[in-house]
C-alpha positions in Angstrom: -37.9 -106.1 -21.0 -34.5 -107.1 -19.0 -32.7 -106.9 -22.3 -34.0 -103.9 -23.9 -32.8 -102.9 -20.5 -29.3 -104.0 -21.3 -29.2 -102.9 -24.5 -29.8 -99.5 -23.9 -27.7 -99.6 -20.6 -24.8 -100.6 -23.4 -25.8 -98.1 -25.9 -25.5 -95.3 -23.3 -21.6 -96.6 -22.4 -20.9 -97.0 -25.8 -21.7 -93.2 -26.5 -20.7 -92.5 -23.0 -17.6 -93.6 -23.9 -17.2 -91.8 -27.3 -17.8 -88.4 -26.2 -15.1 -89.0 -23.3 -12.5 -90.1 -26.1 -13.5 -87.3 -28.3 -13.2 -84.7 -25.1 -9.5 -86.1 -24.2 -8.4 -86.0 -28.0 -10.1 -82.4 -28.6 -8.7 -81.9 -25.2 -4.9 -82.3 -26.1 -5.2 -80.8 -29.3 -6.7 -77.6 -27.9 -4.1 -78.1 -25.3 -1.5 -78.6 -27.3 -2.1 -75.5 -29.2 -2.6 -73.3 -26.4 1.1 -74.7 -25.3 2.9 -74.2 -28.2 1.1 -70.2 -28.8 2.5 -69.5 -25.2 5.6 -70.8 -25.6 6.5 -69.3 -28.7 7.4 -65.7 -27.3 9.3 -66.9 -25.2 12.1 -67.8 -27.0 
């Protein structure tokens, strides 16, 4: 029981973990993007 426990606890982090990566690198690019549109009339 202890290590179905475990090996969902480790499942969850693992995903956990994978949709925070995915946010920061959607994140930037989104970012990114957004920065470079705005900045563009101003120069």
């Amino acid at each position: 029981m202890e290590a179905k426990i475990f090996m969902s606890l480790s499942q969850l982090i693992k995903t956990l973990l994978g949709v925070f990566l995915l946010g920061i690198v959607f994140g930037t690019a989104i970012g990114g993007l957004l920065f470079l549109k705005l900045k563009k009339p101003f120069r």
